[in-house]
mmJSON file of the N, C-alpha and C atoms, coordinates in Angstrom:
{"data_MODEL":{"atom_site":{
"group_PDB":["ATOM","ATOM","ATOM","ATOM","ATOM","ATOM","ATOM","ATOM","ATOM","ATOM","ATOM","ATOM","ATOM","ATOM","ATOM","ATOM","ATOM","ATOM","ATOM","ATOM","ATOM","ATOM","ATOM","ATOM","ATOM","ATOM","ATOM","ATOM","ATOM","ATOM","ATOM","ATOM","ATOM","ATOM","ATOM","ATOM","ATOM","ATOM","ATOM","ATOM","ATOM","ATOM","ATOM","ATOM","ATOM","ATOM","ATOM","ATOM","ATOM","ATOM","ATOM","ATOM","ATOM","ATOM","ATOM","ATOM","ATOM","ATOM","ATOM","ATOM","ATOM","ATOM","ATOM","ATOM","ATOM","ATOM","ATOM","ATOM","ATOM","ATOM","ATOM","ATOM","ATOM","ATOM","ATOM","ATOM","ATOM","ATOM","ATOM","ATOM","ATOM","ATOM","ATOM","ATOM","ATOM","ATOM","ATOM","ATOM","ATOM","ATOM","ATOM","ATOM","ATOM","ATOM","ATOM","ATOM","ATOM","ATOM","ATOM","ATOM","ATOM","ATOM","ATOM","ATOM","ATOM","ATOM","ATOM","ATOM","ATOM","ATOM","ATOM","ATOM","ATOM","ATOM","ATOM","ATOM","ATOM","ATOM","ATOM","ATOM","ATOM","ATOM","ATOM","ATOM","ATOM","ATOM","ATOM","ATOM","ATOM","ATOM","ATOM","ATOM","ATOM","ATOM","ATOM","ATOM","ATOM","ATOM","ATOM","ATOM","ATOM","ATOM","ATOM","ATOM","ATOM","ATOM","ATOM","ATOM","ATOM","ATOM","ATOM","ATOM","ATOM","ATOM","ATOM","ATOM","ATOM","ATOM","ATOM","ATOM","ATOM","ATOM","ATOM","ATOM","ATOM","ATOM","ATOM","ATOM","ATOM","ATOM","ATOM","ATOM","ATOM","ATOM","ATOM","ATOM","ATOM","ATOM","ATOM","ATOM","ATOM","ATOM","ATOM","ATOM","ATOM","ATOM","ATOM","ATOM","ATOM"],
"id":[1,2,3,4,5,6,7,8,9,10,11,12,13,14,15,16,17,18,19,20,21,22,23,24,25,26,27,28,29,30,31,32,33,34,35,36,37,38,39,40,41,42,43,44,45,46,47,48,49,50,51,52,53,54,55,56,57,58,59,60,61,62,63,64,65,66,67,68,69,70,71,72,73,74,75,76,77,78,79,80,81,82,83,84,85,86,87,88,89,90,91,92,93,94,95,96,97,98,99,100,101,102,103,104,105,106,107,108,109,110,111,112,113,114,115,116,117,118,119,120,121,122,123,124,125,126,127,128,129,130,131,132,133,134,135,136,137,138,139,140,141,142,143,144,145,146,147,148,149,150,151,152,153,154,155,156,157,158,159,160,161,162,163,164,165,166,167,168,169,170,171,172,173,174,175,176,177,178,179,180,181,182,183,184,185,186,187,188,189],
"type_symbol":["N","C","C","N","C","C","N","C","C","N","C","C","N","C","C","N","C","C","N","C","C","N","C","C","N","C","C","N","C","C","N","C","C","N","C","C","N","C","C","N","C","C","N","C","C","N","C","C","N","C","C","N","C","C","N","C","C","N","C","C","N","C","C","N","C","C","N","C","C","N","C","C","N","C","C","N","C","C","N","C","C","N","C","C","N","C","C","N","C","C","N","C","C","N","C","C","N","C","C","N","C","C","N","C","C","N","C","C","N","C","C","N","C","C","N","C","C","N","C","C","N","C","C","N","C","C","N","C","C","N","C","C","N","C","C","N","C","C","N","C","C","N","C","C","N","C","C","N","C","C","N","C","C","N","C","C","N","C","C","N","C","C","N","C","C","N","C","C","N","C","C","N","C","C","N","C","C","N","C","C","N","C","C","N","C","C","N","C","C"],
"label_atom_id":["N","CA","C","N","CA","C","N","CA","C","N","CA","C","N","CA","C","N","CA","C","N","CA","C","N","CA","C","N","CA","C","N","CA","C","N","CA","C","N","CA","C","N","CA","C","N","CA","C","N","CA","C","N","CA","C","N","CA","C","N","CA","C","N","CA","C","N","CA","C","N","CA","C","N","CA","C","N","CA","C","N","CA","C","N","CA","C","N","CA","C","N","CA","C","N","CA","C","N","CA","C","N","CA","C","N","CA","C","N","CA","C","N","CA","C","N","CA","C","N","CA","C","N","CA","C","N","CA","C","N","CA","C","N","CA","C","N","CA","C","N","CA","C","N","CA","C","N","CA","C","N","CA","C","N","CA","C","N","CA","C","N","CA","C","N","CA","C","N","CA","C","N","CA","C","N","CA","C","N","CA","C","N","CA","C","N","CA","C","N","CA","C","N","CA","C","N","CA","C","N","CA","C","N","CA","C","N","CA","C","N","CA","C","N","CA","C","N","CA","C"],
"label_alt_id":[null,null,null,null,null,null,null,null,null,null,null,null,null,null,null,null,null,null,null,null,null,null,null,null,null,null,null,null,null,null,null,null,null,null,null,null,null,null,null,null,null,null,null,null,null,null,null,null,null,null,null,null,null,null,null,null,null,null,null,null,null,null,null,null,null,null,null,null,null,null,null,null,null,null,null,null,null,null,null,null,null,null,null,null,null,null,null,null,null,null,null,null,null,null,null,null,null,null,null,null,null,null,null,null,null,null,null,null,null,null,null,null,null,null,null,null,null,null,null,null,null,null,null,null,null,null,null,null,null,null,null,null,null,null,null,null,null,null,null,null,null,null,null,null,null,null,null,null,null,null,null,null,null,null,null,null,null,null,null,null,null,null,null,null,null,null,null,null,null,null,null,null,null,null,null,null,null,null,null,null,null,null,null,null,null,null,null,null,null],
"label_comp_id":["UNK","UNK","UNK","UNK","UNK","UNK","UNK","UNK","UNK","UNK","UNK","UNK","UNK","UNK","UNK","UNK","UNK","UNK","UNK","UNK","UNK","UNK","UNK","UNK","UNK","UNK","UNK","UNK","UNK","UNK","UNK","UNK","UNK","UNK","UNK","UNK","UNK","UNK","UNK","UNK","UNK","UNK","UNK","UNK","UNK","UNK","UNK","UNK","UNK","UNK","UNK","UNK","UNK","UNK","UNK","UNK","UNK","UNK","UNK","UNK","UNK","UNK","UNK","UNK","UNK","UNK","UNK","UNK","UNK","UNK","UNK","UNK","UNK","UNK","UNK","UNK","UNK","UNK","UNK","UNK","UNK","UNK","UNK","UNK","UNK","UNK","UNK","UNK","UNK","UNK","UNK","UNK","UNK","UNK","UNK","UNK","UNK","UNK","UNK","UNK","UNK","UNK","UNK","UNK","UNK","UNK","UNK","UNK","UNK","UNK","UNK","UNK","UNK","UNK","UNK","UNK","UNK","UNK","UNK","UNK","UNK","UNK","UNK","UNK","UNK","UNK","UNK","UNK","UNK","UNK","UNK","UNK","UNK","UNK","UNK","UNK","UNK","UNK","UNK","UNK","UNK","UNK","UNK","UNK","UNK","UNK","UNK","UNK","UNK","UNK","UNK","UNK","UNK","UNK","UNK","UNK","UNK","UNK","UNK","UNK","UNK","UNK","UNK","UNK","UNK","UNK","UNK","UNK","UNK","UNK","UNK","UNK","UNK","UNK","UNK","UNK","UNK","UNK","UNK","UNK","UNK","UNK","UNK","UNK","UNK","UNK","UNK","UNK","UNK"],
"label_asym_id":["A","A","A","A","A","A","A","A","A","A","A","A","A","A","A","A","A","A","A","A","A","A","A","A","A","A","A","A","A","A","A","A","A","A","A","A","A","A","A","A","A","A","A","A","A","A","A","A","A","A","A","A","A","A","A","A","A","A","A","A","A","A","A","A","A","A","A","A","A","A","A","A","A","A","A","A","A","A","A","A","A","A","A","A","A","A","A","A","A","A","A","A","A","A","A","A","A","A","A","A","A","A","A","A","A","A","A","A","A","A","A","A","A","A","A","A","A","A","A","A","A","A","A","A","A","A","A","A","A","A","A","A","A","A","A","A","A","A","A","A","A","A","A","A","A","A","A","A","A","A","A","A","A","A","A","A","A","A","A","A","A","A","A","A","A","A","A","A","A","A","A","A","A","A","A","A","A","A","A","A","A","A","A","A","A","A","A","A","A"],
"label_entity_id":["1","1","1","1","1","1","1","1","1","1","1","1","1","1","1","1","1","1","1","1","1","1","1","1","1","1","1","1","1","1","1","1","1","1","1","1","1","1","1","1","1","1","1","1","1","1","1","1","1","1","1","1","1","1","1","1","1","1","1","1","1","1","1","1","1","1","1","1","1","1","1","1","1","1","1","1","1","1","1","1","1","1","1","1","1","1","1","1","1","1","1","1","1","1","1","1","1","1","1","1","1","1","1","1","1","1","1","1","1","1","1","1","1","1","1","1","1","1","1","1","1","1","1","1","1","1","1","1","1","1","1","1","1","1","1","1","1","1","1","1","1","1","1","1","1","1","1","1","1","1","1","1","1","1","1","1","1","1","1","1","1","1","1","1","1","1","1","1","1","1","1","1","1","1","1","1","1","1","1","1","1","1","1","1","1","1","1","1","1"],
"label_seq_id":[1,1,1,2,2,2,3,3,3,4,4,4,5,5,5,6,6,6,7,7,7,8,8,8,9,9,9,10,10,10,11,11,11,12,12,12,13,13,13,14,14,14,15,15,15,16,16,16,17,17,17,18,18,18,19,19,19,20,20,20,21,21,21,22,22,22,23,23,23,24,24,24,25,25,25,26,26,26,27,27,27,28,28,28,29,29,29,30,30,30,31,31,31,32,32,32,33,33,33,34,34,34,35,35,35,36,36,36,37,37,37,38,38,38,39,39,39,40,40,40,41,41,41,42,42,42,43,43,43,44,44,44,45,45,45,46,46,46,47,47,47,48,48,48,49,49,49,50,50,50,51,51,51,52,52,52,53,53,53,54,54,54,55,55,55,56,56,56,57,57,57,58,58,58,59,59,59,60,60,60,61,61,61,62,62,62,63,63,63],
"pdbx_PDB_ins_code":[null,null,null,null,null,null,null,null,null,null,null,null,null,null,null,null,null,null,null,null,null,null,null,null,null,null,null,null,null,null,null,null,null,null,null,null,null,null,null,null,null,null,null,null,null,null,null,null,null,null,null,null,null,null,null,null,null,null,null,null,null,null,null,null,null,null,null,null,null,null,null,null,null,null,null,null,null,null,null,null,null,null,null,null,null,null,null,null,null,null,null,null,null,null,null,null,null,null,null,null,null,null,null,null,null,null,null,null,null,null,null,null,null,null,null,null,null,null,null,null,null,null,null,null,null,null,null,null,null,null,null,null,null,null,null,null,null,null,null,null,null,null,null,null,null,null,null,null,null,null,null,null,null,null,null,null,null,null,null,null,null,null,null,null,null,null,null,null,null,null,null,null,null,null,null,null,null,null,null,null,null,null,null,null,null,null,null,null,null],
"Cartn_x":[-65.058,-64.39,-63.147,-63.018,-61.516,-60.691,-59.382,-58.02,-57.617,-57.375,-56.914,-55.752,-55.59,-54.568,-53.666,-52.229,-51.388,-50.753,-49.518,-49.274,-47.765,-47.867,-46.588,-45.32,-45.69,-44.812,-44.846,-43.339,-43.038,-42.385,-41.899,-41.327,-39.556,-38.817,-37.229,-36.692,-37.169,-37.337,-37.175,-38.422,-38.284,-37.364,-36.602,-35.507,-34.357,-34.092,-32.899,-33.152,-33.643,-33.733,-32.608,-31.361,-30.177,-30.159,-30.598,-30.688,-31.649,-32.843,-34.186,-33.176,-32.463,-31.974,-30.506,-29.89,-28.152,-29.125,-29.922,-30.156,-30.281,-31.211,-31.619,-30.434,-29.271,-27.645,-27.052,-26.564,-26.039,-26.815,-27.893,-28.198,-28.268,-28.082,-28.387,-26.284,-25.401,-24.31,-24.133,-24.272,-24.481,-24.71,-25.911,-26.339,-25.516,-24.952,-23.962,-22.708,-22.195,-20.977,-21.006,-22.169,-22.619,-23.115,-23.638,-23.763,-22.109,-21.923,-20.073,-19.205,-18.87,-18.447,-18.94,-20.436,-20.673,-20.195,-20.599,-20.272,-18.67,-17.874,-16.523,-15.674,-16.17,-15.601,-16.86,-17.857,-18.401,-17.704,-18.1,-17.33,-18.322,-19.371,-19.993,-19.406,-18.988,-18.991,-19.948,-21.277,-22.287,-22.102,-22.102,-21.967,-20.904,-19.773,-18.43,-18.275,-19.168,-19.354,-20.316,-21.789,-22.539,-21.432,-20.641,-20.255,-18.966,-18.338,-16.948,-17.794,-19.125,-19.775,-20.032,-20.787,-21.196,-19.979,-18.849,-17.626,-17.107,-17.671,-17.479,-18.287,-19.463,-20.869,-20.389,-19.996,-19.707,-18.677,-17.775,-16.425,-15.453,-15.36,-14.285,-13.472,-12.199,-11.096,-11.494,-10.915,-10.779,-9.762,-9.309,-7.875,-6.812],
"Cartn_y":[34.761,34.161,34.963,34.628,35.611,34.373,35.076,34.392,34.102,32.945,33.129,34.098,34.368,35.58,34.545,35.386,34.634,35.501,34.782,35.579,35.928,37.425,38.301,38.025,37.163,37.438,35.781,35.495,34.152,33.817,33.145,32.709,32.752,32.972,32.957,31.753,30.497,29.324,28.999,29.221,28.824,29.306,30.292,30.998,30.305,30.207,29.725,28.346,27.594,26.058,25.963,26.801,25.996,26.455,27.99,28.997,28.427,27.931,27.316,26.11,25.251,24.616,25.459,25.987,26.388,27.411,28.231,29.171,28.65,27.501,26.557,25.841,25.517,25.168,25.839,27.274,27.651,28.618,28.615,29.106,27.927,26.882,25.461,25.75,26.022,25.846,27.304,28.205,29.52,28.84,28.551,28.368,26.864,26.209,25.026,25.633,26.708,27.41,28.425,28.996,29.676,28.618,27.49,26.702,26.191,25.344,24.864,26.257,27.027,28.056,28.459,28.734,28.979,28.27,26.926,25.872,25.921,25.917,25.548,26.56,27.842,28.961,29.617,28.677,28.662,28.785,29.414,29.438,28.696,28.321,27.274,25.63,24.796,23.628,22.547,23.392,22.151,22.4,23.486,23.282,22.541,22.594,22.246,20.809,20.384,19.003,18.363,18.896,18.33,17.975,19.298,18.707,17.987,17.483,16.582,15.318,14.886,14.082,13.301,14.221,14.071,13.937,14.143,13.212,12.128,12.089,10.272,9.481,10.084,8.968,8.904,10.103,9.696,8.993,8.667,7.825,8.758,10.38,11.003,11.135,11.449,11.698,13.391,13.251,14.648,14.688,13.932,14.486,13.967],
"Cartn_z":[-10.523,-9.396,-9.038,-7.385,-7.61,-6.886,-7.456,-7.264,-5.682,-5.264,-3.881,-3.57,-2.745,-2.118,-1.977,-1.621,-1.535,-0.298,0.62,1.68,1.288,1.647,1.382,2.25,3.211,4.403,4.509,4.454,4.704,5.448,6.985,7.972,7.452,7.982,7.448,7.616,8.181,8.173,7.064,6.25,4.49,3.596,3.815,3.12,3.104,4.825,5.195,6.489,5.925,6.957,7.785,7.095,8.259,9.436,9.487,10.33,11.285,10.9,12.146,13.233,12.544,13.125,14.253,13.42,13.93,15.098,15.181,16.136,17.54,17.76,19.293,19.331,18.289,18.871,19.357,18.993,19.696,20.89,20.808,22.035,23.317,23.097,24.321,24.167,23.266,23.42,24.092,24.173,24.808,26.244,26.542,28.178,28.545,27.738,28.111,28.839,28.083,28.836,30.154,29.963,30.947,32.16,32.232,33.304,33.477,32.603,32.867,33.943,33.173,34.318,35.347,34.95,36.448,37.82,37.504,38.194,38.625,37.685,37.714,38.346,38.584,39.305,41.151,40.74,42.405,43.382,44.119,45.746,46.101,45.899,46.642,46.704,48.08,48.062,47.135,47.505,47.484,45.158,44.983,43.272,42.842,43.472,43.126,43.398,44.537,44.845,43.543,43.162,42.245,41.041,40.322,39.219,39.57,40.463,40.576,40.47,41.497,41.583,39.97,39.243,37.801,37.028,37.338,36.219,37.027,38.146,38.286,38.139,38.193,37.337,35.785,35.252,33.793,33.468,34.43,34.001,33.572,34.083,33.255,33.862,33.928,34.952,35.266,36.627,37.167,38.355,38.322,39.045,38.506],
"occupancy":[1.0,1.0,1.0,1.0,1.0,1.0,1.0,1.0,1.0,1.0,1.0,1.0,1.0,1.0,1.0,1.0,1.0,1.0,1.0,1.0,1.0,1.0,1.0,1.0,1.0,1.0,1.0,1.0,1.0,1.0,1.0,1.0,1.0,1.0,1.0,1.0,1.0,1.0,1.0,1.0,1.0,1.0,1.0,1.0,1.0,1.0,1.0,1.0,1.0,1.0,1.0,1.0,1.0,1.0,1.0,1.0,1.0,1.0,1.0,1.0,1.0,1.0,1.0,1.0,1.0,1.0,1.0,1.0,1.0,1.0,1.0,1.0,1.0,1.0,1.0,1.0,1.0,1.0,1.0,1.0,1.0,1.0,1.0,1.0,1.0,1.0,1.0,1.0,1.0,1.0,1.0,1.0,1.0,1.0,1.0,1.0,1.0,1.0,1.0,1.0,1.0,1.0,1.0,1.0,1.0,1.0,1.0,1.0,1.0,1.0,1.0,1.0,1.0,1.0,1.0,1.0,1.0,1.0,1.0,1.0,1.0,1.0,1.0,1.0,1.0,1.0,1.0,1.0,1.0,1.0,1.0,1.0,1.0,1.0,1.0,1.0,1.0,1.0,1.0,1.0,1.0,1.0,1.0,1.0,1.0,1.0,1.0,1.0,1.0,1.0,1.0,1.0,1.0,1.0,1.0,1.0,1.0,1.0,1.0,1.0,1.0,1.0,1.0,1.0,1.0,1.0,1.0,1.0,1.0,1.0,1.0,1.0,1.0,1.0,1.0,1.0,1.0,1.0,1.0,1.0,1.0,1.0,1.0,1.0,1.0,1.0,1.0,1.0,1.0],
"B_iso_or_equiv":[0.0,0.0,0.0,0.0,0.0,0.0,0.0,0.0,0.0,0.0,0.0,0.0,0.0,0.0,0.0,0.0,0.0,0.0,0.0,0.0,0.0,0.0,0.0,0.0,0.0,0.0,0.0,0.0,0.0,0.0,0.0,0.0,0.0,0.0,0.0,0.0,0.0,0.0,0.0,0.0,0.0,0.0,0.0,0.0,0.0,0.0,0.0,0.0,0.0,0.0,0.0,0.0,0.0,0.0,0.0,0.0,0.0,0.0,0.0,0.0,0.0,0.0,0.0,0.0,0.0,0.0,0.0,0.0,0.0,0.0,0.0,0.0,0.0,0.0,0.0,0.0,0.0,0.0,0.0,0.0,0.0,0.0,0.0,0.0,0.0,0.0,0.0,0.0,0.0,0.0,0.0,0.0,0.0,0.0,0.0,0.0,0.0,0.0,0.0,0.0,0.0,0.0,0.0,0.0,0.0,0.0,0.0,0.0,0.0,0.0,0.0,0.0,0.0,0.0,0.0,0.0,0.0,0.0,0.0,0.0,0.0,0.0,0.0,0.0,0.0,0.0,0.0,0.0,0.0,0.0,0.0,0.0,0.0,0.0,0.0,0.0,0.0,0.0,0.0,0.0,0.0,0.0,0.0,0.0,0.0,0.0,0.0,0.0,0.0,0.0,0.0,0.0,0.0,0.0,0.0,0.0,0.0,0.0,0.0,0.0,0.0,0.0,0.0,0.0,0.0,0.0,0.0,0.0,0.0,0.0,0.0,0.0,0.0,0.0,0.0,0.0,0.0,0.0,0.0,0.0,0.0,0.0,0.0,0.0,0.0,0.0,0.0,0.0,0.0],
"pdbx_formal_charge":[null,null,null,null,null,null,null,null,null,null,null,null,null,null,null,null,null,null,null,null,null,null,null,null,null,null,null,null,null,null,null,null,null,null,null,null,null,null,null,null,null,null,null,null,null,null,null,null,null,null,null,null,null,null,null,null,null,null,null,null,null,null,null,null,null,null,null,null,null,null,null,null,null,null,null,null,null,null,null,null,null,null,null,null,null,null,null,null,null,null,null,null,null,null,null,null,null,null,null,null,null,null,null,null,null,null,null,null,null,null,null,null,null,null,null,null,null,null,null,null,null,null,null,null,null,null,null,null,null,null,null,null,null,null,null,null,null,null,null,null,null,null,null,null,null,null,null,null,null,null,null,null,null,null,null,null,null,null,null,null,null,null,null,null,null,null,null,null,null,null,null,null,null,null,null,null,null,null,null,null,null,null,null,null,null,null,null,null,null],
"auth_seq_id":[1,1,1,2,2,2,3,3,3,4,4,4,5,5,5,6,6,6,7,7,7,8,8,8,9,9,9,10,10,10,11,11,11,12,12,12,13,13,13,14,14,14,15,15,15,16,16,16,17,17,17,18,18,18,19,19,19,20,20,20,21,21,21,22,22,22,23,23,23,24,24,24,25,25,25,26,26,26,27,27,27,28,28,28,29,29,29,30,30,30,31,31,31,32,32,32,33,33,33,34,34,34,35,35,35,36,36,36,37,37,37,38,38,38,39,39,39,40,40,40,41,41,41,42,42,42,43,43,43,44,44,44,45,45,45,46,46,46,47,47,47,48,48,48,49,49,49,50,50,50,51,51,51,52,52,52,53,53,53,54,54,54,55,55,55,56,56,56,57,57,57,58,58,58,59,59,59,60,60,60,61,61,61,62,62,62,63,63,63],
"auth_comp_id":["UNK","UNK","UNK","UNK","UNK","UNK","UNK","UNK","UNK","UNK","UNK","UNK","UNK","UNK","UNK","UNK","UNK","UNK","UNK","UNK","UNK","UNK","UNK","UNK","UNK","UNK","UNK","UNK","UNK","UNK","UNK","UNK","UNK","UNK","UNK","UNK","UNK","UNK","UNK","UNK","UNK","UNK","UNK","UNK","UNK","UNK","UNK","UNK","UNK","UNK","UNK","UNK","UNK","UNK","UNK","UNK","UNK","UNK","UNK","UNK","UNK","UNK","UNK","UNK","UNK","UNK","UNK","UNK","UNK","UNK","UNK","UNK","UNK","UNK","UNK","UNK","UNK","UNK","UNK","UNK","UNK","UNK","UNK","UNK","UNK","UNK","UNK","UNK","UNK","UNK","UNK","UNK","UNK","UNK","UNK","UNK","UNK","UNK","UNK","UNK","UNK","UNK","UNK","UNK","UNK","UNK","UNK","UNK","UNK","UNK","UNK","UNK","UNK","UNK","UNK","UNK","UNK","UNK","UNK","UNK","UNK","UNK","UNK","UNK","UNK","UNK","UNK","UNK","UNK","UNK","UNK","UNK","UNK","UNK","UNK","UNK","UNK","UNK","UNK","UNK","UNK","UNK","UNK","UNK","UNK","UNK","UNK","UNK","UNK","UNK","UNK","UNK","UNK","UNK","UNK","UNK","UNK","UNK","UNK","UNK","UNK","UNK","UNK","UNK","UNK","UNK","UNK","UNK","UNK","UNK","UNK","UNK","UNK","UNK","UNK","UNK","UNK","UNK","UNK","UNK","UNK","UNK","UNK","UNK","UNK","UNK","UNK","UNK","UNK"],
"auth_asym_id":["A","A","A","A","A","A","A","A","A","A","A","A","A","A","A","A","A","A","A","A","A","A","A","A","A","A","A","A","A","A","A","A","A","A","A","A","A","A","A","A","A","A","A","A","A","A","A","A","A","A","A","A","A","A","A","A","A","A","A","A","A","A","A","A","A","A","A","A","A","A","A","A","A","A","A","A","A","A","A","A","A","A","A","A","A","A","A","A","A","A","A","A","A","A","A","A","A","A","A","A","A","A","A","A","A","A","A","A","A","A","A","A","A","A","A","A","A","A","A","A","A","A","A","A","A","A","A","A","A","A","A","A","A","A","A","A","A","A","A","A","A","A","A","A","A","A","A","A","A","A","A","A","A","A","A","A","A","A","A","A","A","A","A","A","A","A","A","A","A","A","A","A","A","A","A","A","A","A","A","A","A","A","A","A","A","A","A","A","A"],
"auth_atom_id":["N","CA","C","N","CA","C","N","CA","C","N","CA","C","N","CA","C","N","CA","C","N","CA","C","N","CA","C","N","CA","C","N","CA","C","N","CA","C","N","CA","C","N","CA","C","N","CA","C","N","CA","C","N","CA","C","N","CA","C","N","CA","C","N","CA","C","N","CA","C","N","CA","C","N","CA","C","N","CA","C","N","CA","C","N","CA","C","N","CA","C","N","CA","C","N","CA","C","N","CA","C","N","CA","C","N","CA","C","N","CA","C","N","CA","C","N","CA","C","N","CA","C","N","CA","C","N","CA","C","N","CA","C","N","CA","C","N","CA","C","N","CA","C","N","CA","C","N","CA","C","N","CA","C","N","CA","C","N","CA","C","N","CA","C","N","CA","C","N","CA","C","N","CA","C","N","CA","C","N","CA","C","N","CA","C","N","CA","C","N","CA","C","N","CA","C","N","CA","C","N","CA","C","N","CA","C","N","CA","C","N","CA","C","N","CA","C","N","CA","C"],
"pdbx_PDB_model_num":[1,1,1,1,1,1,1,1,1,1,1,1,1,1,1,1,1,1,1,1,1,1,1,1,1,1,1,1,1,1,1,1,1,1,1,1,1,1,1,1,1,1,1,1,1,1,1,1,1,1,1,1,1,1,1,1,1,1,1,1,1,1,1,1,1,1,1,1,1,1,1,1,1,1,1,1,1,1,1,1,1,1,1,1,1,1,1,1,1,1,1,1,1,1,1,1,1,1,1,1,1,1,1,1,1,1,1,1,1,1,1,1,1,1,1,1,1,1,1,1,1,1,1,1,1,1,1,1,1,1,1,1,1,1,1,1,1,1,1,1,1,1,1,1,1,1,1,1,1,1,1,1,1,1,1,1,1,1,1,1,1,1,1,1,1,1,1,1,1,1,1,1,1,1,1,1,1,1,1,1,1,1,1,1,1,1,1,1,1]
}}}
């Protein structure tokens, strides 16, 4: 009989679990800042209007 094989090559997931998780954080916190600014330095009305709009649905102060 022969021995099952075993696989040489293991996902870095299994090494380091914290890493599978921390990587899709800061990349959604990456494109969080990159939308926030974008927005917040627009010369467009209609962007500058969406997000003033969206901190008064959320209840936040802005002026």
């Amino acid at each position: 009989m022969t021995e099952p094989t075993t696989l040489t090559h293991t996902p870095a997931a299994t090494h380091n679990p914290g890493l599978a998780v921390l990587r899709p954080l800061l990349g959604a916190a990456a494109l969080g800042l990159v939308v926030l600014y974008g927005v917040a330095f627009a010369e467009s009305p209609l962007a500058h209007n969406a997000a003033h709009d969206v901190r008064h649905i959320t209840v936040k102060p802005c002026h």
